[in-house]
SESE-925334 format. One record per residue (C-alpha): x, y, z. Coordinates in Angstrom, 2 decimals. Layout:
residues N
[[X Y Z]]
...
***
This chain:
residues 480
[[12.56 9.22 -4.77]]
[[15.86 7.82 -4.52]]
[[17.16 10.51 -1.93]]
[[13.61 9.91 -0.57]]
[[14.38 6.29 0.38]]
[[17.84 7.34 1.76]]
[[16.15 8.93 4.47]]
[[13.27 6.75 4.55]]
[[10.94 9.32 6.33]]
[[8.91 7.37 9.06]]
[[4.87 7.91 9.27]]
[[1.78 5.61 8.74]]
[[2.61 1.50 8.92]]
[[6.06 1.59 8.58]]
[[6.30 0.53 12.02]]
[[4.65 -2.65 11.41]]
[[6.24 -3.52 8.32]]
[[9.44 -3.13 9.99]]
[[8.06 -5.28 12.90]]
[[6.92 -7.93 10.75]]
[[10.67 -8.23 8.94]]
[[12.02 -8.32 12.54]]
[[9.50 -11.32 13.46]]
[[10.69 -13.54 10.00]]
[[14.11 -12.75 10.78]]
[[13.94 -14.66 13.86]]
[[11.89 -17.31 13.04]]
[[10.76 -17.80 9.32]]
[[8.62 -20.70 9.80]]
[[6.46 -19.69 12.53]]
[[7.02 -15.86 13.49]]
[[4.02 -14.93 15.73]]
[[2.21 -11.85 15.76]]
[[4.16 -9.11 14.37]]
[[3.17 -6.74 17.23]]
[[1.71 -8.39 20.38]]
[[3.74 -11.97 21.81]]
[[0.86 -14.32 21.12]]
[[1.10 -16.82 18.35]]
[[-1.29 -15.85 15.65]]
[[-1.23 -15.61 11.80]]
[[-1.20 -12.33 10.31]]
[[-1.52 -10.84 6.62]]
[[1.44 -8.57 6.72]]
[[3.32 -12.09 6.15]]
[[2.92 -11.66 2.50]]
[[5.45 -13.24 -0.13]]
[[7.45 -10.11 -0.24]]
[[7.76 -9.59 3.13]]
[[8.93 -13.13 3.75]]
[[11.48 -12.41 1.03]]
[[12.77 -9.22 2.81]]
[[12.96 -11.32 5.89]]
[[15.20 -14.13 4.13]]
[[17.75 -11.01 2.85]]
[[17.53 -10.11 6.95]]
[[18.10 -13.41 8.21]]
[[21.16 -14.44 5.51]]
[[22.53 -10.92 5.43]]
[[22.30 -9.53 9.03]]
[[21.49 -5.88 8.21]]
[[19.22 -3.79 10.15]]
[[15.35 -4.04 9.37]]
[[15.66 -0.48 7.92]]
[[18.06 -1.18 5.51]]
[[16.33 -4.30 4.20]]
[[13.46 -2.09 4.03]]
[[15.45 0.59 1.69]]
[[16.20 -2.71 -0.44]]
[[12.32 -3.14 -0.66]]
[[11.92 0.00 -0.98]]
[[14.19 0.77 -4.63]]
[[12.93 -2.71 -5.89]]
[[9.27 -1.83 -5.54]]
[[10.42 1.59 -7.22]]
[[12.01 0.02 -9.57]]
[[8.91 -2.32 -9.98]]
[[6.53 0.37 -10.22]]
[[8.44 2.36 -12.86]]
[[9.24 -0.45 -15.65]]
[[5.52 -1.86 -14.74]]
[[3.91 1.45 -15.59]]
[[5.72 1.76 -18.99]]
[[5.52 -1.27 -19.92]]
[[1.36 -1.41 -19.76]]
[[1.73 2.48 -20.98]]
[[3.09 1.02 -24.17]]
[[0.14 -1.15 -24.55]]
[[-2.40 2.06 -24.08]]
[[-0.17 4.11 -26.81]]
[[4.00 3.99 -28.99]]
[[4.52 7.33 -28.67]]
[[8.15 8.05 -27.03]]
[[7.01 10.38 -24.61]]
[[3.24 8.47 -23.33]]
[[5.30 6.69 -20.10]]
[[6.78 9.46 -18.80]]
[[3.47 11.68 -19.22]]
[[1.86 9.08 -17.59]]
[[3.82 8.70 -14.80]]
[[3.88 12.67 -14.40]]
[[-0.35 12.29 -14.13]]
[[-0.06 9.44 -11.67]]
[[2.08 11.07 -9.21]]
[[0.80 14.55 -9.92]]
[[-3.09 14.83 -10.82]]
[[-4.66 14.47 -7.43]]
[[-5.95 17.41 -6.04]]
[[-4.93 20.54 -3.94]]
[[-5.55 19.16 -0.34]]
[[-2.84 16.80 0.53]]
[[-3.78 12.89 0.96]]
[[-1.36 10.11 2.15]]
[[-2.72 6.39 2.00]]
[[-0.35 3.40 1.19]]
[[-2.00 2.16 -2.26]]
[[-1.77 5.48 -3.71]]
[[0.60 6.63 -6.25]]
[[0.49 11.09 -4.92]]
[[4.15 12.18 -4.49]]
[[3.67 13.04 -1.05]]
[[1.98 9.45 -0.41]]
[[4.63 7.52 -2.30]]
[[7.13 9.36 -0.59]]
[[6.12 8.10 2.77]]
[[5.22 4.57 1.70]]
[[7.75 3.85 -0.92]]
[[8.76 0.75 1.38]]
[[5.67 -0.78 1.81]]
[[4.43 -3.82 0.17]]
[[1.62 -1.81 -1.40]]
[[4.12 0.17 -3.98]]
[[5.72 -3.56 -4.66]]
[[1.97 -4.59 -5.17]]
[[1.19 -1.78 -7.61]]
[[4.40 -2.59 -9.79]]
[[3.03 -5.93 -10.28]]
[[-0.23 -5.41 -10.55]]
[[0.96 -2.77 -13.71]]
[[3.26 -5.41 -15.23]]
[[0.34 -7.94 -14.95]]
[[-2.10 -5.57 -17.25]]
[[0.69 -5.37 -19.77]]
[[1.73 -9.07 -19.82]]
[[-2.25 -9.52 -19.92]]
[[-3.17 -7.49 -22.83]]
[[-0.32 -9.00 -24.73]]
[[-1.10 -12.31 -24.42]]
[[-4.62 -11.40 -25.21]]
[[-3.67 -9.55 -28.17]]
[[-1.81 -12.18 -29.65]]
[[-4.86 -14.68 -28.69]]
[[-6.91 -12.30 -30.90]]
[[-4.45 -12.15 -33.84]]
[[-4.83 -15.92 -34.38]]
[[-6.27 -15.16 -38.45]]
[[-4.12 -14.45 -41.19]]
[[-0.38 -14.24 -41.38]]
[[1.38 -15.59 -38.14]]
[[-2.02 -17.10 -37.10]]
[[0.01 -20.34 -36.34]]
[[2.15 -18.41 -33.71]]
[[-0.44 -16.24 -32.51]]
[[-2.85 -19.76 -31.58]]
[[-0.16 -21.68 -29.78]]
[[0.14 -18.43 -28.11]]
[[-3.43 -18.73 -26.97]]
[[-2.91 -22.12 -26.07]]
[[0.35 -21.87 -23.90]]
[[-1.31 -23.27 -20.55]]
[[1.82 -22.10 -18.90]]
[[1.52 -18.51 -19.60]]
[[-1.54 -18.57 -18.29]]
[[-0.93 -20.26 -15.03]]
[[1.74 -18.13 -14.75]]
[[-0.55 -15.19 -15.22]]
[[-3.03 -16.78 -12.49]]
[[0.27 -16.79 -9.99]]
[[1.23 -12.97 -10.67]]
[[-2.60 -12.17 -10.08]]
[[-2.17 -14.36 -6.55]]
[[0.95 -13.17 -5.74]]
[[-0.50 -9.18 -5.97]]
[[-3.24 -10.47 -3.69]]
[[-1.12 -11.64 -1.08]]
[[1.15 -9.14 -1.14]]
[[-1.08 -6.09 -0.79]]
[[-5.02 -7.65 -0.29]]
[[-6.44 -4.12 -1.19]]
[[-4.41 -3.91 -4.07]]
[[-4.98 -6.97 -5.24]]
[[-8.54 -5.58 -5.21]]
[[-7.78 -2.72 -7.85]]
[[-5.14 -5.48 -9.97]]
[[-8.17 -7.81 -10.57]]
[[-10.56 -4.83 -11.63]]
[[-8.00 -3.59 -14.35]]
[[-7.14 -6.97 -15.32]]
[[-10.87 -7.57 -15.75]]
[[-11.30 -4.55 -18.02]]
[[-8.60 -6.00 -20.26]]
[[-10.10 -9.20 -20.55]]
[[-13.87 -7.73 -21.18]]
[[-11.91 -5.15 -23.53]]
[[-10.14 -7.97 -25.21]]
[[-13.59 -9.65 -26.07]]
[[-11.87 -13.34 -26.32]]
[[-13.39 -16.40 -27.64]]
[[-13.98 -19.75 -25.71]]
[[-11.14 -21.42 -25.85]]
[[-8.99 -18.34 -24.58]]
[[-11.95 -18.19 -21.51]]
[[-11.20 -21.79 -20.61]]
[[-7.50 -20.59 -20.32]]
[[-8.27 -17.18 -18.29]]
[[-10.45 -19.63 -16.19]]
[[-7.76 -21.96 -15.76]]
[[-5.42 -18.55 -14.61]]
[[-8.69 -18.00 -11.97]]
[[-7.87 -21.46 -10.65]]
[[-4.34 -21.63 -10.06]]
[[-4.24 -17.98 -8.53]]
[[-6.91 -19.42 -6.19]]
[[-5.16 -22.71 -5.31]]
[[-1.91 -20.68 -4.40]]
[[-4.33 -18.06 -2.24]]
[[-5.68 -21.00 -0.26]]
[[-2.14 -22.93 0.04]]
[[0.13 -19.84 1.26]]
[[0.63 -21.44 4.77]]
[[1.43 -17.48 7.11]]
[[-2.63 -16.68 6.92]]
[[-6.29 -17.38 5.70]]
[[-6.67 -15.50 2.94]]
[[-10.39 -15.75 2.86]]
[[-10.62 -15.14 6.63]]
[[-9.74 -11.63 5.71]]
[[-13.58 -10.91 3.84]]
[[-15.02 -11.77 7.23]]
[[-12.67 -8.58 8.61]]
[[-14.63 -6.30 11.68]]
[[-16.30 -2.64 11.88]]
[[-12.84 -1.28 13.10]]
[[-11.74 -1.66 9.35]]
[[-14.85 0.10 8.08]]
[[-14.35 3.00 10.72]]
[[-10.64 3.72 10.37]]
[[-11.80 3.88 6.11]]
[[-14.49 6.07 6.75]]
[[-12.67 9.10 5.65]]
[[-11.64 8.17 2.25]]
[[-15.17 9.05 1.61]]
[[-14.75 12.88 2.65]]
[[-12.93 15.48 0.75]]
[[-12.90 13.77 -2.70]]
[[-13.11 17.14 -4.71]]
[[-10.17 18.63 -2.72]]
[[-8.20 15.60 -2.84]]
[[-8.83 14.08 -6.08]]
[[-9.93 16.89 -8.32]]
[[-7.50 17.31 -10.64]]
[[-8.34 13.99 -11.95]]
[[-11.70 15.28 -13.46]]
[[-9.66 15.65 -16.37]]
[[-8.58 12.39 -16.62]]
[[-12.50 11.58 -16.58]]
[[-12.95 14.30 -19.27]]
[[-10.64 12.33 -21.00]]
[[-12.46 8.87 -20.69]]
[[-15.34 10.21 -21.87]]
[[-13.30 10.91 -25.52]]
[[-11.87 7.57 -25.15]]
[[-15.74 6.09 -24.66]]
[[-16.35 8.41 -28.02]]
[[-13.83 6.23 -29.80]]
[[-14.42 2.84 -28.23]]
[[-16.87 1.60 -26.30]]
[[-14.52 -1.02 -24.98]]
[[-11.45 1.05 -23.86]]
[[-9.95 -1.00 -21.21]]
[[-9.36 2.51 -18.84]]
[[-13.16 3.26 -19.25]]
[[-14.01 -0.24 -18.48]]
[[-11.32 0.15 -15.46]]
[[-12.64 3.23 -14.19]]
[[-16.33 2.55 -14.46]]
[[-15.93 -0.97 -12.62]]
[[-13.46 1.07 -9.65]]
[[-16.30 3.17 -9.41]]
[[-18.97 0.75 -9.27]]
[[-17.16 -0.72 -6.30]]
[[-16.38 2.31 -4.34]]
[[-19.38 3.76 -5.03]]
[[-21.37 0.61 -3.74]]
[[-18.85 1.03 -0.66]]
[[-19.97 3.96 0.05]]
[[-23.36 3.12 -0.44]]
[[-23.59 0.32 1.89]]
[[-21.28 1.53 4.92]]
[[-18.19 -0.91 3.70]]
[[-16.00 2.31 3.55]]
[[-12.61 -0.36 2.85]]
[[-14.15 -0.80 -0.25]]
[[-13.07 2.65 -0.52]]
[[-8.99 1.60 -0.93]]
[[-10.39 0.31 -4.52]]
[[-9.96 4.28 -5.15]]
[[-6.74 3.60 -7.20]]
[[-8.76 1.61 -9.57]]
[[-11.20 5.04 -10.51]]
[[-7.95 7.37 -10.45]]
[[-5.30 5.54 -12.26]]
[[-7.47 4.69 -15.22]]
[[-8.23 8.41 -15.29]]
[[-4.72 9.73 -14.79]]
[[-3.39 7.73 -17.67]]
[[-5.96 8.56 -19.81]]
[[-5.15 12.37 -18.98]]
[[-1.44 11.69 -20.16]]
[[-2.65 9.97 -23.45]]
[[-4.90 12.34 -24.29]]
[[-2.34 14.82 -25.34]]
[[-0.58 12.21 -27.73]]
[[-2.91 10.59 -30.08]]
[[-2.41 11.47 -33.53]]
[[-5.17 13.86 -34.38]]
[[-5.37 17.76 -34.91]]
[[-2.25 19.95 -33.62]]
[[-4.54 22.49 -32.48]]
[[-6.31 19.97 -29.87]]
[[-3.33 18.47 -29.00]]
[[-2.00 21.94 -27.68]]
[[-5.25 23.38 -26.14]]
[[-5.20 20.14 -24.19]]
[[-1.24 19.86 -23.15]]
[[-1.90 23.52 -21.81]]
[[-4.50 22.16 -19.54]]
[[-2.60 18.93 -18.58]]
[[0.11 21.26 -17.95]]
[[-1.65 23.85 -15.74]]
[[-3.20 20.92 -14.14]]
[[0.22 19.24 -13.02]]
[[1.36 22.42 -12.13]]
[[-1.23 22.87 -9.37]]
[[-0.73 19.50 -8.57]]
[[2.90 19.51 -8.15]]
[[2.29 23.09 -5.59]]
[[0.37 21.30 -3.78]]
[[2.77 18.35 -3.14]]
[[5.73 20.51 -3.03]]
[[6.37 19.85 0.78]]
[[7.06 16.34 -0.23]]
[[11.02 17.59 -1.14]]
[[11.58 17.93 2.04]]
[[11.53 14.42 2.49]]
[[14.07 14.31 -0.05]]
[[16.61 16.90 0.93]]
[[15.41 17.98 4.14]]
[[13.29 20.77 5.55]]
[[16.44 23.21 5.91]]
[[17.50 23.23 2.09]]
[[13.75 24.32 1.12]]
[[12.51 27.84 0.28]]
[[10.43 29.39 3.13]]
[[7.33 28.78 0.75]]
[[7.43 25.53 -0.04]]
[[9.31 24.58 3.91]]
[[6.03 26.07 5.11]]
[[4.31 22.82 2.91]]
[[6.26 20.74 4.84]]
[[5.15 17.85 7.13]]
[[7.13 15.97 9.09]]
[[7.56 12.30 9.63]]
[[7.19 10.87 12.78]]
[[10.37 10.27 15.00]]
[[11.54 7.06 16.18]]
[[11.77 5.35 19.55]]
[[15.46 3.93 18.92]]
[[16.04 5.48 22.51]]
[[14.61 3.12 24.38]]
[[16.71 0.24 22.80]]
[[20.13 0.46 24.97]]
[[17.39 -0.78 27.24]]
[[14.18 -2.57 25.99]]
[[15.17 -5.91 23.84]]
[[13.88 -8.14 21.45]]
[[10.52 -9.84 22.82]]
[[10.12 -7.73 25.97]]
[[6.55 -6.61 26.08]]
[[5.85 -2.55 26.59]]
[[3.05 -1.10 27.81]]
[[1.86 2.25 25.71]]
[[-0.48 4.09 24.05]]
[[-1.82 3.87 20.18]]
[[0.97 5.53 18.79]]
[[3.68 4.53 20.55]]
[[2.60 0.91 19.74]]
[[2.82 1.54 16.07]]
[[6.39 1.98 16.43]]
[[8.05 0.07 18.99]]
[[7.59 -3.00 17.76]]
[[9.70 -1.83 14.77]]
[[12.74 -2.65 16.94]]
[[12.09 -5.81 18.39]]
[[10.05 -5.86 21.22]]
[[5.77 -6.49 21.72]]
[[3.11 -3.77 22.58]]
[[0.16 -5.04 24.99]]
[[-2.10 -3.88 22.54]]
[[-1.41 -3.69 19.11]]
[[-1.13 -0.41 16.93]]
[[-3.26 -1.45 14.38]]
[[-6.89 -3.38 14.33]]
[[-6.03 -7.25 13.41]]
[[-8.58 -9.10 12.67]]
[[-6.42 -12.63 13.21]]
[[-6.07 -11.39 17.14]]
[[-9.33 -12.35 19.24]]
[[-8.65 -9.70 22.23]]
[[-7.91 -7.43 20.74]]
[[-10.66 -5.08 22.24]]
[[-9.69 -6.45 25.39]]
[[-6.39 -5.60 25.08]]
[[-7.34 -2.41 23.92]]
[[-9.51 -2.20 26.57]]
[[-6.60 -2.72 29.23]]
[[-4.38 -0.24 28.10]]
[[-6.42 3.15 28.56]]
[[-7.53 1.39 31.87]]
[[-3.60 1.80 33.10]]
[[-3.14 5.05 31.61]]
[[-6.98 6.17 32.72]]
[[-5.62 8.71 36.08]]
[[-8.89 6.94 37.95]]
[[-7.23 3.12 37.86]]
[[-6.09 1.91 41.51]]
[[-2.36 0.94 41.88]]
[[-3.73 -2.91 41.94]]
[[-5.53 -2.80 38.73]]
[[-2.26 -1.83 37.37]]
[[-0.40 -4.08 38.81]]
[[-3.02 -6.98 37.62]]
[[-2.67 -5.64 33.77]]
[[1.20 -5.74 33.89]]
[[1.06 -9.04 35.55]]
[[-1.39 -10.64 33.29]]
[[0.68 -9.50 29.86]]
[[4.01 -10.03 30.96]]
[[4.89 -6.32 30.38]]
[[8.56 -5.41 31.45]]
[[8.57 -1.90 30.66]]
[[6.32 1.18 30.27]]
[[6.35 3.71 27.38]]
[[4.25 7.07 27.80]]
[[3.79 10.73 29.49]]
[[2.38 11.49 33.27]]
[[2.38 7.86 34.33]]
[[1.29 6.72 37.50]]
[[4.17 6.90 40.25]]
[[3.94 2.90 41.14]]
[[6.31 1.53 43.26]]
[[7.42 -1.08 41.07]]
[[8.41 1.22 38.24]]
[[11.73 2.58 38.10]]
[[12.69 5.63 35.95]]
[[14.95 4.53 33.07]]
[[15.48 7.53 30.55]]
[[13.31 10.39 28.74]]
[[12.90 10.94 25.44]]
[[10.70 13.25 22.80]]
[[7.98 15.10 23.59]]
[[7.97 14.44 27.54]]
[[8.06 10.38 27.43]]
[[9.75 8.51 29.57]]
[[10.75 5.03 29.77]]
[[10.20 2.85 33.20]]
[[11.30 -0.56 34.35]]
[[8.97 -2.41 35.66]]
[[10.55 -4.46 39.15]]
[[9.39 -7.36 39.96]]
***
């Protein structure tokens, strides 16, 4: 992962996290939409991000350095986090690095990529975005949880003193309220599958009233700092459109191919429920899939990002299976299937060294696993500057704001931008072949656009060839 975020392979929303550093660089008060030039809030303005955007503005390096930065601190985050609430679930030396073998590993033999979740392949190509910074909190939240909550249930007997000024330590639970916030803002879907595992440890946990009042009182302050943070509505966002349903639609297809493996994990709860009818992981798992389930159910397919919260659970329970202290015999037969069962998962991630060490310095058979990342559009920026406004399609707009300058339309749906369809709208209009010269000219008027991005453009008069680039795009000027 480290040689991984050295090369810091480009696909999915990269683009717009690297816009939305570029935007607080430049102004960290009020930074605009991170894509489009119209003054709107937006959630990518998260806590972290505004944190990357202070170490661009004081330092001066590029966006994508800052965003390696981000990138081995939410590593770095996600690692300690995992063993720390590991070593909650189990003290056996080798349970953390099982676990984090079965949360990288045990997914499934077709290949899935979705920022939020922790497959090699899909924490390769998101190991910079908020969402891996989100899950290493949301990890050391669990841990710092259960503790607390452990130590609220030891209050009786020896070190009862210690263990009830534990429960009553107001500050370590408002500080507990503010982690659960800050995941929230950070990563909103996320925060989704944070707040179901922290849940199962407090309905695990079984506390009495007075610890309640306290978790209550960590409710409150996470929600007074949600409806403070000043970059957007954070409750605006459960009011979000269809497009969000639509582009989630397929995390509901292919489950058995793409998250297979983890039937063991769920083989694995079940001995867990056998033991304890309370296990936080079954509790975590069965409320993850009560929520994606009812997603799916319903037609809210983004419920469907709560995902994480049905596999992790299982995944870790996988790893932990094979070290409880019980019968050597068991403890083998199930290793070997863990083992087989990483093994298959590893194959079928095995493209993702490529993003490591590069395609050339694979074997044929695993090269042929290989999928590359998206290139850039740093060709167009001898010309195209900071603010200018580009006309282009989808794709290109998912990218070119990653160096500075606006898209008419953005990339991605936003539910803080209110023309969005319209803008939408207006770009396949230019690029439609049956659009007169004068409707053109009326869309590049009426955005301010400066230059256009794209393949088999229209020969206006006003646009001036500039340069090519990949794939048969070219870059035009437009004269005014």
């Amino acid at each position: 992962m480290l040689l991984v975020i050295v090369r810091l392979p480009w696909a999915g929303d990269l683009g717009m996290h690297a816009a939305t550093v570029q935007r607080l660089r430049h102004d960290l008060l009020h930074p605009g939409n991170p894509l489009v030039d119209v003054d709107t809030p937006s959630p990518y303005y998260s806590p972290w991000m505004l944190v990357l955007g202070c170490v661009a503005k004081l330092t001066g390096l590029s966006v994508f350095v800052v965003l390696r930065i981000g990138a081995l601190a939410g590593l770095a985050l996600l690692v300690t986090g995992v063993r720390r609430y590991v070593r909650t679930l189990s003290a056996r030396p080798v349970a953390p690095a099982l676990a984090f073998l079965c949360l990288v590993l045990l997914w499934g033999p077709v290949l899935f990529n979705w920022s939020g979740f922790l497959g090699l392949n899909s924490l390769a190509l998101t190991v910079s975005y908020p969402s891996v910074f989100a899950l290493g909190l949301s990890f050391h939240l669990w841990a710092w949880l259960t503790r607390v909550l452990r130590e609220a249930g030891a209050a009786t007997g020896e070190g009862a003193a210690d263990a009830e000024r534990a429960a009553d330590d107001w500050g370590v639970w408002l500080r507990l309220g503010l982690l659960w916030a800050l995941v929230l803002l950070c990563h909103q879907f996320t925060g989704v599958v944070a707040t179901l595992g922290a849940l199962a440890v407090v309905i695990s946990a079984r506390p009495d009233r007075r610890v309640l009042l306290r978790v209550g009182g960590a409710l409150v302050m996470g929600v007074v700092l949600l409806a403070l943070w000043p970059y957007y509505d954070f409750f605006a966002l459960f009011s979000a459109g269809a497009d969000l349903e639509a582009i989630h639609r397929s995390l509901y297809t292919h489950l058995a191919g793409r998250f297979g493996l983890a039937l063991l994990g769920v083989a694995a709860l079940a001995l867990r429920l056998r033991r304890d009818r309370r296990d936080p992981l079954v509790l975590f798992f069965l409320l993850g899939l009560l929520v994606v389930a009812a997603g799916g159910a319903t037609g809210h397919y983004s419920w469907g990002r709560a995902l994480p919260a049905v596999l992790i659970p299982a995944q870790l329970a996988a790893a932990l299976e094979t070290v409880p202290a019980g019968g050597r015999a068991v403890r083998t037969g199930w290793a070997c299937a863990l083992g087989a069962a990483l093994a298959v998962g590893a194959w079928a991630q095995a493209g993702a060294l490529g993003y490591a060490v590069g395609r050339d310095a694979l074997p044929a058979v695993v090269a042929a696993k290989y999928r590359p990342p998206w290139g850039g559009y740093q060709w167009i920026t001898p010309w195209v500057k900071y603010g200018d406004v580009v006309m282009a399609r989808t794709l290109p707009s998912r990218q070119i704001p990653a160096y500075g300058p606006y898209t008419v339309a953005p990339g991605y749906p936003d539910v803080f931008l209110p023309d969005q369809g319209r803008r939408d709208a207006a770009v396949a209009r230019y690029f439609e072949p049956g659009t007169s010269a004068d409707g053109r000219w009326a869309m590049i008027r009426e955005y301010g656009v400066q230059w256009v991005v794209g393949t088999a453009v229209a020969p206006d008069p006003w646009l001036r060839r500039v340069t090519g680039g990949p794939a048969g795009q070219t870059l035009y000027e437009v004269r005014r």
